[in-house]
mmJSON file of the N, C-alpha and C atoms, coordinates in Angstrom:
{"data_MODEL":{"atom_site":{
"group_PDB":["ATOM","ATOM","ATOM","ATOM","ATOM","ATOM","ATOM","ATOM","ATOM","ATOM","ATOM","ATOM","ATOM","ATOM","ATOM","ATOM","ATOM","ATOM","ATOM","ATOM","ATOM","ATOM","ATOM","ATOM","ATOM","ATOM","ATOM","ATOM","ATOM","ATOM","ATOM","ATOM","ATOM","ATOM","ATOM","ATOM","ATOM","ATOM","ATOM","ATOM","ATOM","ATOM","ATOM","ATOM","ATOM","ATOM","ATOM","ATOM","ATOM","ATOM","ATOM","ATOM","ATOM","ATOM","ATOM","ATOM","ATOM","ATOM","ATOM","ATOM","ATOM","ATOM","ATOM","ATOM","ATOM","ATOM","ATOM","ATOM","ATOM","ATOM","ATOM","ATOM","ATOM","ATOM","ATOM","ATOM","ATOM","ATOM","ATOM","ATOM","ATOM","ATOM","ATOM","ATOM","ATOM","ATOM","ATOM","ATOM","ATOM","ATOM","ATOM","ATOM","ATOM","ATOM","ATOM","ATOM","ATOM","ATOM","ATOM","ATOM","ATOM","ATOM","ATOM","ATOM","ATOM","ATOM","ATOM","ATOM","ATOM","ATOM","ATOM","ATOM","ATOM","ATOM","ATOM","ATOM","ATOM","ATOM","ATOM","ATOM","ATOM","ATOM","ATOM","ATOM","ATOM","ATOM","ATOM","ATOM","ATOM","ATOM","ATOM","ATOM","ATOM","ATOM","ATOM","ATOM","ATOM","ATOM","ATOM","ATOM","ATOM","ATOM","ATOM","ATOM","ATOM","ATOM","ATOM","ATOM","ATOM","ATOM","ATOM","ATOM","ATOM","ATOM","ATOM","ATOM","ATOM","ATOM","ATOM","ATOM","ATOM","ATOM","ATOM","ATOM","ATOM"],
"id":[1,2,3,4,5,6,7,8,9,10,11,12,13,14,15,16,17,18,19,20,21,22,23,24,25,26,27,28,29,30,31,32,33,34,35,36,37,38,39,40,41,42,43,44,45,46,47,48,49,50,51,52,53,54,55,56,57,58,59,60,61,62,63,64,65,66,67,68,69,70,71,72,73,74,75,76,77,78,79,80,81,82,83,84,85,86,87,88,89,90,91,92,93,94,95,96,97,98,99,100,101,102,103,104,105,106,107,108,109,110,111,112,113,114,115,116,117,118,119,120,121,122,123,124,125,126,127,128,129,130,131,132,133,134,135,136,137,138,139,140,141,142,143,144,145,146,147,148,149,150,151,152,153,154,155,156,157,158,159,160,161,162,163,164,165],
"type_symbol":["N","C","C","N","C","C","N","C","C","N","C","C","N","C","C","N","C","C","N","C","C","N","C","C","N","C","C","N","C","C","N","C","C","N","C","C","N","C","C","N","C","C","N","C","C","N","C","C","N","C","C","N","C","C","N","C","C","N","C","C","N","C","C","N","C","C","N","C","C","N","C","C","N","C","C","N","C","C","N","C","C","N","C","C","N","C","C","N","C","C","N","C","C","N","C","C","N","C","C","N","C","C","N","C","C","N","C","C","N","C","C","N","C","C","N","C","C","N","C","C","N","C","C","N","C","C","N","C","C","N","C","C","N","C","C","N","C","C","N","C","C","N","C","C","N","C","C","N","C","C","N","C","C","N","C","C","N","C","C","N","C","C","N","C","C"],
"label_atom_id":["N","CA","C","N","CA","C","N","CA","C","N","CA","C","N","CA","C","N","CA","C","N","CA","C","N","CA","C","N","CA","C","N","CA","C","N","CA","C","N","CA","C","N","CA","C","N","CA","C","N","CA","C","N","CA","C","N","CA","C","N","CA","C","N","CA","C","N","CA","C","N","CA","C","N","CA","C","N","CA","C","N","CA","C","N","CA","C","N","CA","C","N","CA","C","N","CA","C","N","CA","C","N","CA","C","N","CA","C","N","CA","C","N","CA","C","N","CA","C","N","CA","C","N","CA","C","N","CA","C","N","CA","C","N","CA","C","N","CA","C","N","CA","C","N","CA","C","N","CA","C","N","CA","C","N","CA","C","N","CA","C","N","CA","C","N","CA","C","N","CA","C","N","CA","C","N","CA","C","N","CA","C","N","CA","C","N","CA","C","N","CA","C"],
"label_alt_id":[null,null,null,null,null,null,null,null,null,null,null,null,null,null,null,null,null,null,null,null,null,null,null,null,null,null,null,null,null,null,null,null,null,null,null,null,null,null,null,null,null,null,null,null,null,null,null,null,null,null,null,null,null,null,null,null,null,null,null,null,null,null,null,null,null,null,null,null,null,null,null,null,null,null,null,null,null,null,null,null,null,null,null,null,null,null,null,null,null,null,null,null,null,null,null,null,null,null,null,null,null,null,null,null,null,null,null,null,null,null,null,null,null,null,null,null,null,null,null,null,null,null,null,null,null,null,null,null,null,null,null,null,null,null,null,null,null,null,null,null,null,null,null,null,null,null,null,null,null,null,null,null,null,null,null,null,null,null,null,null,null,null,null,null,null],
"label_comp_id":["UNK","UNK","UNK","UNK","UNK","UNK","UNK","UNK","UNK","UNK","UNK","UNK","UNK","UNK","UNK","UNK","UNK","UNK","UNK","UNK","UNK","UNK","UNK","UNK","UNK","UNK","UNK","UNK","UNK","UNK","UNK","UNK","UNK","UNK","UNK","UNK","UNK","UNK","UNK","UNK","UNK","UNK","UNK","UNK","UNK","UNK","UNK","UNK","UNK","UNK","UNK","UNK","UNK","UNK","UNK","UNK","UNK","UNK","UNK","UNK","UNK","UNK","UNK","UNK","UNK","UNK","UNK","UNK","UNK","UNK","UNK","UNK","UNK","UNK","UNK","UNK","UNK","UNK","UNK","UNK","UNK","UNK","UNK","UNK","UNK","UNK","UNK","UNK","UNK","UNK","UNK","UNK","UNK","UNK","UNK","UNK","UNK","UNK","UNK","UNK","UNK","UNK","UNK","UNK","UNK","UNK","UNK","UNK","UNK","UNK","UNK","UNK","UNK","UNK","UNK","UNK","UNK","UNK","UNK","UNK","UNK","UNK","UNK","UNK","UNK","UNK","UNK","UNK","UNK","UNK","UNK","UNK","UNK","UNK","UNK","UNK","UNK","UNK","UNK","UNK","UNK","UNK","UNK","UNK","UNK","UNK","UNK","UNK","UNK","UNK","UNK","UNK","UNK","UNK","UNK","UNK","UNK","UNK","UNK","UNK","UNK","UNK","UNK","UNK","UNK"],
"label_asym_id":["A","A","A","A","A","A","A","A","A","A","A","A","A","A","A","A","A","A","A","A","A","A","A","A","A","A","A","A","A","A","A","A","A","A","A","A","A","A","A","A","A","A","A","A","A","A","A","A","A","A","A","A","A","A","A","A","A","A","A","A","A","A","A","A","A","A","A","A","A","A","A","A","A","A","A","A","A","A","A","A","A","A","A","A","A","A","A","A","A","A","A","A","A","A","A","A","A","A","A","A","A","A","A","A","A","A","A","A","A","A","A","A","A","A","A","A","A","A","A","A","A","A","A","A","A","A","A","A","A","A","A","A","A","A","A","A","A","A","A","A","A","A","A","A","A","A","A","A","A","A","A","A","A","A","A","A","A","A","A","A","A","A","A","A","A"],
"label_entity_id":["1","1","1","1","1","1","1","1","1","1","1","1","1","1","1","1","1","1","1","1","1","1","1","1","1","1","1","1","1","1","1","1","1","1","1","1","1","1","1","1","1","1","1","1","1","1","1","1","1","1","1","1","1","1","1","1","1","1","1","1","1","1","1","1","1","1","1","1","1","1","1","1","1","1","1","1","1","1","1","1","1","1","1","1","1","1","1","1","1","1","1","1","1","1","1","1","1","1","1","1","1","1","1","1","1","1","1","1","1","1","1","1","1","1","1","1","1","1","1","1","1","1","1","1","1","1","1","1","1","1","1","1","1","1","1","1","1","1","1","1","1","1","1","1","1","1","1","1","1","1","1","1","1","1","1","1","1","1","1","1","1","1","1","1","1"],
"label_seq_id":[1,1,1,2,2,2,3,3,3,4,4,4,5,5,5,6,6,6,7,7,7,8,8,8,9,9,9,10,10,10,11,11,11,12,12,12,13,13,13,14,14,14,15,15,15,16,16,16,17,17,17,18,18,18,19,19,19,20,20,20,21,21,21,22,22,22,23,23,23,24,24,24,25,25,25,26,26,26,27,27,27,28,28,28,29,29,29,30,30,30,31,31,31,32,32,32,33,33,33,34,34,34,35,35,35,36,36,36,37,37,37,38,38,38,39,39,39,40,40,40,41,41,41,42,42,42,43,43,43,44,44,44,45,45,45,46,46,46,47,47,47,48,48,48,49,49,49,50,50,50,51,51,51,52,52,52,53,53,53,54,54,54,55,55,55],
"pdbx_PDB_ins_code":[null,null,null,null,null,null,null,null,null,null,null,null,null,null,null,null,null,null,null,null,null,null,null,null,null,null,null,null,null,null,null,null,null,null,null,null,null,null,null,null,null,null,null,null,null,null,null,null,null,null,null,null,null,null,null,null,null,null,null,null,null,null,null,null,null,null,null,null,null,null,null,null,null,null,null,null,null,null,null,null,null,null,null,null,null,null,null,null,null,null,null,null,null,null,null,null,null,null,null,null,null,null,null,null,null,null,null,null,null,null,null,null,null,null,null,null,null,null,null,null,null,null,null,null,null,null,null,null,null,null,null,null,null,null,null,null,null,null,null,null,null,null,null,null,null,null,null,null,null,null,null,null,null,null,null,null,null,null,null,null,null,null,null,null,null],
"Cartn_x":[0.848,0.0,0.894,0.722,1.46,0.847,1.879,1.924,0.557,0.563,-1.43,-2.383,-2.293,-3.328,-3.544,-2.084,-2.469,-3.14,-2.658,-2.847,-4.495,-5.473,-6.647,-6.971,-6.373,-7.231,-7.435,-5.906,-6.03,-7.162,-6.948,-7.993,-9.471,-10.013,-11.272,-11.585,-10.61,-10.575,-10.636,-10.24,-10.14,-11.657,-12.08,-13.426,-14.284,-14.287,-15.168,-15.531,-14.222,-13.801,-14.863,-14.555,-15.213,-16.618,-17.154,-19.297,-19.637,-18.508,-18.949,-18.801,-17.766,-17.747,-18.671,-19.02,-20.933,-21.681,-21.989,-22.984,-23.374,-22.386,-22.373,-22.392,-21.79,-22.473,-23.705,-24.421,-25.753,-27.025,-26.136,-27.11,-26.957,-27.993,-27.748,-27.289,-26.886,-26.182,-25.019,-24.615,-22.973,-22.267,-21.442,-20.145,-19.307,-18.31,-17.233,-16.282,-16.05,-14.958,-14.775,-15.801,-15.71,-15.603,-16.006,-15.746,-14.412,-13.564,-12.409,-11.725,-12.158,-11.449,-11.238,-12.11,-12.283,-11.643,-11.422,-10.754,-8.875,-8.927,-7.255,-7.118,-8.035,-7.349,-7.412,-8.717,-8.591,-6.967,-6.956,-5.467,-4.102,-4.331,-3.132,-3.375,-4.383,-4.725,-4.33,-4.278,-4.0,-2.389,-2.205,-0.2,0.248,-0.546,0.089,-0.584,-1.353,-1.482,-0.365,0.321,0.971,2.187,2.732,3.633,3.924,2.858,3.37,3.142,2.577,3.013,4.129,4.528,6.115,7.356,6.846,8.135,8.001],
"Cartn_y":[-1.171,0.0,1.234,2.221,3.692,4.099,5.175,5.888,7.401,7.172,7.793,7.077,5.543,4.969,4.889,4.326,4.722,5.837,7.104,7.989,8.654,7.734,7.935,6.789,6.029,4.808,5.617,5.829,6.47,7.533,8.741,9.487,9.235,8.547,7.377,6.858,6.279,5.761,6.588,7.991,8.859,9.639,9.725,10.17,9.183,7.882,7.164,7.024,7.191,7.419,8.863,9.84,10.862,10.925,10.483,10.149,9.003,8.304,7.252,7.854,8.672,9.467,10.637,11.264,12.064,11.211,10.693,9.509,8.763,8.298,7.826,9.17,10.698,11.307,11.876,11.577,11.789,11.417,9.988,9.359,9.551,10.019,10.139,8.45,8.768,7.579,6.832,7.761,7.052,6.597,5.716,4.879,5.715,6.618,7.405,6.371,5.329,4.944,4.063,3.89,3.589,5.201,6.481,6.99,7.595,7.446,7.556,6.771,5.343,4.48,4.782,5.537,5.774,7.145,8.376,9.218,8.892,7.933,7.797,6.847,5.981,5.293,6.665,7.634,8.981,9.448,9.833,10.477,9.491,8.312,7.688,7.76,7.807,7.604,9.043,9.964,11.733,11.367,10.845,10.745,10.373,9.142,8.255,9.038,9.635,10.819,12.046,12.352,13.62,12.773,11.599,11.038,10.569,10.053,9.947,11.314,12.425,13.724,14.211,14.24,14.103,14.097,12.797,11.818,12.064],
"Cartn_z":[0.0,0.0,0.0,-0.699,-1.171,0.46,0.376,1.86,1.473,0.072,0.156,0.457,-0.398,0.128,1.353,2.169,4.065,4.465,3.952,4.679,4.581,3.273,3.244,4.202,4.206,5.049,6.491,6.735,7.94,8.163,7.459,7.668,7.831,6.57,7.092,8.16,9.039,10.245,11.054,11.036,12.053,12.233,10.389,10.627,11.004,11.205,11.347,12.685,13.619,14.884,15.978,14.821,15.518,15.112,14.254,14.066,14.828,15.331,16.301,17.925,18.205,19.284,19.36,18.552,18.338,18.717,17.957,18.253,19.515,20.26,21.74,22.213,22.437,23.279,23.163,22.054,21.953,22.231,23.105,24.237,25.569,26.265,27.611,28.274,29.167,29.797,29.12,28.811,27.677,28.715,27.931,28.943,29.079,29.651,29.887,29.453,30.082,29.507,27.773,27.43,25.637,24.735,25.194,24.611,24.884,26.254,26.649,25.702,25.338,24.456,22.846,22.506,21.072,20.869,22.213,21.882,21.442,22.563,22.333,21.269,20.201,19.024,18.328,18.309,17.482,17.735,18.666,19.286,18.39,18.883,17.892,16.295,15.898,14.602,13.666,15.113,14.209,14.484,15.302,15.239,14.315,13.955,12.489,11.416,11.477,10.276,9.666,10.724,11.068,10.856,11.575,11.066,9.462,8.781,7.508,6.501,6.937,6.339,6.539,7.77,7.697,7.347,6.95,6.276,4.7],
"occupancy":[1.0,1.0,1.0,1.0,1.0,1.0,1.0,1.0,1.0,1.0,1.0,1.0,1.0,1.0,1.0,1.0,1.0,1.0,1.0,1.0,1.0,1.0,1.0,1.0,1.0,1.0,1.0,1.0,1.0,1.0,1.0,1.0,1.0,1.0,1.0,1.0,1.0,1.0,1.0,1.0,1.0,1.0,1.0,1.0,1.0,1.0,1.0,1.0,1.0,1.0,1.0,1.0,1.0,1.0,1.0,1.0,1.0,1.0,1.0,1.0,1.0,1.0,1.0,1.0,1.0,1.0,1.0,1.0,1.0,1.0,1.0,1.0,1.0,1.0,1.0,1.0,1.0,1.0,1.0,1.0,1.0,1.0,1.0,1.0,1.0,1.0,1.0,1.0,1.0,1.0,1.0,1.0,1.0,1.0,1.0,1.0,1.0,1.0,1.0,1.0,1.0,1.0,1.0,1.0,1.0,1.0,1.0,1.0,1.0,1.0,1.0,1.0,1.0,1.0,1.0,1.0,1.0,1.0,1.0,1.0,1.0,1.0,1.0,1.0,1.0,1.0,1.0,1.0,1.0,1.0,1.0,1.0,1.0,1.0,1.0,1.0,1.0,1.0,1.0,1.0,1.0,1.0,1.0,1.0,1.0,1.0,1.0,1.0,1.0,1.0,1.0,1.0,1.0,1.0,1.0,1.0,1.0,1.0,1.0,1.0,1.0,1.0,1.0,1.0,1.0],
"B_iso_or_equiv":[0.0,0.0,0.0,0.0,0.0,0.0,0.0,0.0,0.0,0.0,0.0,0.0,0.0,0.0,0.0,0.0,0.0,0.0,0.0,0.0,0.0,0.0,0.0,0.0,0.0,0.0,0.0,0.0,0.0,0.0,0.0,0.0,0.0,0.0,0.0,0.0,0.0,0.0,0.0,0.0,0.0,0.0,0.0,0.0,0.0,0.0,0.0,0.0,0.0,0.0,0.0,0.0,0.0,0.0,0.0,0.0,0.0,0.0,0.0,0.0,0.0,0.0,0.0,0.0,0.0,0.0,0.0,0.0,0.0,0.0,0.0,0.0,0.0,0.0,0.0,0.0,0.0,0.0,0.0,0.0,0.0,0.0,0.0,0.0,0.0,0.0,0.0,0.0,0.0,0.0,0.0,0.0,0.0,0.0,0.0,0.0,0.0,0.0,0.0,0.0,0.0,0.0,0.0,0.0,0.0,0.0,0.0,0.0,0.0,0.0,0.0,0.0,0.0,0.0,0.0,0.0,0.0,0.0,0.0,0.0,0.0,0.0,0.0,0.0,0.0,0.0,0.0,0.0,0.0,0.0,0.0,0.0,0.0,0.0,0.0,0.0,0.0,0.0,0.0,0.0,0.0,0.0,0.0,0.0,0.0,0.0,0.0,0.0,0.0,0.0,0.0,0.0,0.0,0.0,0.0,0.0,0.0,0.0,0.0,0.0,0.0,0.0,0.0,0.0,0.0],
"pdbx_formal_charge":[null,null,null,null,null,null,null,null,null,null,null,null,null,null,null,null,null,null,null,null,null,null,null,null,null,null,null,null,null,null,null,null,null,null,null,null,null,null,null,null,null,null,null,null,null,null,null,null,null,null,null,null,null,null,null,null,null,null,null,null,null,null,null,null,null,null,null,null,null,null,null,null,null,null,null,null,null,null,null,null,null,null,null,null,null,null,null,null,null,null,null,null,null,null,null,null,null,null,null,null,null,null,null,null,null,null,null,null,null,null,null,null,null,null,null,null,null,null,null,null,null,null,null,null,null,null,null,null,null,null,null,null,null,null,null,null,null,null,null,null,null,null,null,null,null,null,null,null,null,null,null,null,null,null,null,null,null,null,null,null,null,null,null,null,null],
"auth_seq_id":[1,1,1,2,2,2,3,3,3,4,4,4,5,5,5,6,6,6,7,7,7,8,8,8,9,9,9,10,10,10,11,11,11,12,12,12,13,13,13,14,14,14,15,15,15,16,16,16,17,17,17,18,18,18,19,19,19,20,20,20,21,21,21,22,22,22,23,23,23,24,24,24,25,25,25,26,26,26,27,27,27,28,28,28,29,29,29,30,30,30,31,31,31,32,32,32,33,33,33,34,34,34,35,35,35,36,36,36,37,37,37,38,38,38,39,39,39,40,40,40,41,41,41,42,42,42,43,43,43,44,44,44,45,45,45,46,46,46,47,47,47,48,48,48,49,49,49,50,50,50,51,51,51,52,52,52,53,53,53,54,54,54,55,55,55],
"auth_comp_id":["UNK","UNK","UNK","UNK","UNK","UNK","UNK","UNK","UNK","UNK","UNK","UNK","UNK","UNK","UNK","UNK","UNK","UNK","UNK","UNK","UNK","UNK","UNK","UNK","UNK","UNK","UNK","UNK","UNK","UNK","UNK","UNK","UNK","UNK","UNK","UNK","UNK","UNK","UNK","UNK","UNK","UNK","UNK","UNK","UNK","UNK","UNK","UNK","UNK","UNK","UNK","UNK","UNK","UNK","UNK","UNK","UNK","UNK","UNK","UNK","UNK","UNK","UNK","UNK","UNK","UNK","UNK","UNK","UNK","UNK","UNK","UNK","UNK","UNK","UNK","UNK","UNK","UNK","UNK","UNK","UNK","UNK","UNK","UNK","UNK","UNK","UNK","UNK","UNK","UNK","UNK","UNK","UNK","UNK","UNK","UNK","UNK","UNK","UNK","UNK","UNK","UNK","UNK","UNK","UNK","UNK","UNK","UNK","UNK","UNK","UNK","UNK","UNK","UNK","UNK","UNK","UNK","UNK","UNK","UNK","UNK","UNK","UNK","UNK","UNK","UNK","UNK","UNK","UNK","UNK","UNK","UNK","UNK","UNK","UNK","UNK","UNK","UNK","UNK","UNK","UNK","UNK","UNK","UNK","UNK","UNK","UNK","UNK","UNK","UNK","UNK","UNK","UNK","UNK","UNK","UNK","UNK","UNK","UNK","UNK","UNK","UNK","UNK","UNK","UNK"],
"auth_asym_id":["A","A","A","A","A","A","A","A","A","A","A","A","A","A","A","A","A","A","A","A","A","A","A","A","A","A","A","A","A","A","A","A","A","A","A","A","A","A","A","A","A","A","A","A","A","A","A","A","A","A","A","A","A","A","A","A","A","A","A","A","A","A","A","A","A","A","A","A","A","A","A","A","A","A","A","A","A","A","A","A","A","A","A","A","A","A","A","A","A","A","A","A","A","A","A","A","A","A","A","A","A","A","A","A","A","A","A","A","A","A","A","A","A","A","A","A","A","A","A","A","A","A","A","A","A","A","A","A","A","A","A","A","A","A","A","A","A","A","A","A","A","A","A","A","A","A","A","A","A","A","A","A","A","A","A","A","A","A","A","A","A","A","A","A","A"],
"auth_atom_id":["N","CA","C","N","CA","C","N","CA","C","N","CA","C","N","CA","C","N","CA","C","N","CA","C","N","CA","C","N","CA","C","N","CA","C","N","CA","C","N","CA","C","N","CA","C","N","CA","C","N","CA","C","N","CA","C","N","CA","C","N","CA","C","N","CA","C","N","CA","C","N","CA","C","N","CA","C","N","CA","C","N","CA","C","N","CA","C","N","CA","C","N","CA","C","N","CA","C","N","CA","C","N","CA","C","N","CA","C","N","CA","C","N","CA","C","N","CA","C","N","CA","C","N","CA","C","N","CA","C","N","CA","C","N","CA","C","N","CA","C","N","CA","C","N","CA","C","N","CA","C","N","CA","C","N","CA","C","N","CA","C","N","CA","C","N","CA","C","N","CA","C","N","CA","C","N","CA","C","N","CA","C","N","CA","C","N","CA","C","N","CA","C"],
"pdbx_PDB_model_num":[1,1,1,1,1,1,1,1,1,1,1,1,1,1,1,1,1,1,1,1,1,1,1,1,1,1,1,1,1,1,1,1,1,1,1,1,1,1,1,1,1,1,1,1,1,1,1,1,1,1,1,1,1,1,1,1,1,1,1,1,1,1,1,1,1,1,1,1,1,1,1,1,1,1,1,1,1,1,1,1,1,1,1,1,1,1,1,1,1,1,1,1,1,1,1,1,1,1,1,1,1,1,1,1,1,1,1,1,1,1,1,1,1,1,1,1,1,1,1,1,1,1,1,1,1,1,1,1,1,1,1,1,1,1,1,1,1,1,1,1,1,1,1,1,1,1,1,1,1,1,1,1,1,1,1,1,1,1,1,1,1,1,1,1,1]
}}}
């Protein structure tokens, strides 16, 4: 895979990440800690974004 194709995959993943983190707080009674969980793959997922712009 070309380091574009990653870097759309990636991005995809990152947006898919944050309409799924909307989404759970748009229910009352959300889990704190699954959306704690989905912020930090977001969080790694913008590193490895920023990392292969980078390079």
């Amino acid at each position: 895979m070309s380091q574009n194709a990653a870097l759309v995959n990636l991005e995809e993943q990152h947006h898919a990440l944050e309409r799924e983190i909307e989404e759970e707080l748009a229910h009352p009674g959300y889990d704190d800690l699954h959306v704690a969980e989905l912020k930090r793959k977001k969080l790694l997922l913008k590193d490895e974004i920023s990392r292969i712009r980078t390079s």
